[in-house]
C-alpha positions, 0 to 999 in steps of 0.5 A: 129776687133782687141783689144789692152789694154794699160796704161795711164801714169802718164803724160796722154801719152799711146803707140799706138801698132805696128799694129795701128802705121802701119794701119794709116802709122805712124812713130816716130815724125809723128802727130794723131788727136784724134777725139771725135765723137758725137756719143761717140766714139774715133778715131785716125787718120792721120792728114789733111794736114793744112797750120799750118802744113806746116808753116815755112817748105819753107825757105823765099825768099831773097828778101822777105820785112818787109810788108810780114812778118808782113802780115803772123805773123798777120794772125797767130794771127787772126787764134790763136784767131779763135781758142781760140774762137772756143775752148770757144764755146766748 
């Protein structure tokens, strides 16, 4: 097992040393989640791939209605609001 000490600045930001960037296959830009265990511990890992991840990254079809773009932009919405729900059970 390897050790490595880093500072938290002031922002609440730390650098993720080379040898963990490269262990989880990460590069500039890419995502970590920072997971909080129950046993205590904390751990970094690659995302899983969600459909929040991906939003936005197809372009829309042309011919794409009104009624479709409000299905998604609603559908965001109940997901935010799951989310919020979830983090005040926290």
């Amino acid at each position: 097992m390897k050790e490595y000490q880093t500072t938290i600045s002031s922002k609440g930001q730390i650098t993720l040393p080379a040898d963990a960037r490269r262990h989880l296959g990460l590069r500039a830009s890419d995502k970590v989640m920072v997971v909080l265990t129950e046993d205590g511990k904390v751990e970094l890992r690659r995302p899983r791939f969600t459909l929040e991840s991906v939003f936005g990254s197809v372009p829309s079809l042309p011919n794409q209605s009104d009624d479709f773009e409000r299905e998604i932009e609603e559908a965001m919405e109940e997901r935010a609001e799951e989310l919020v729900r979830r983090l005040r059970e926290e």
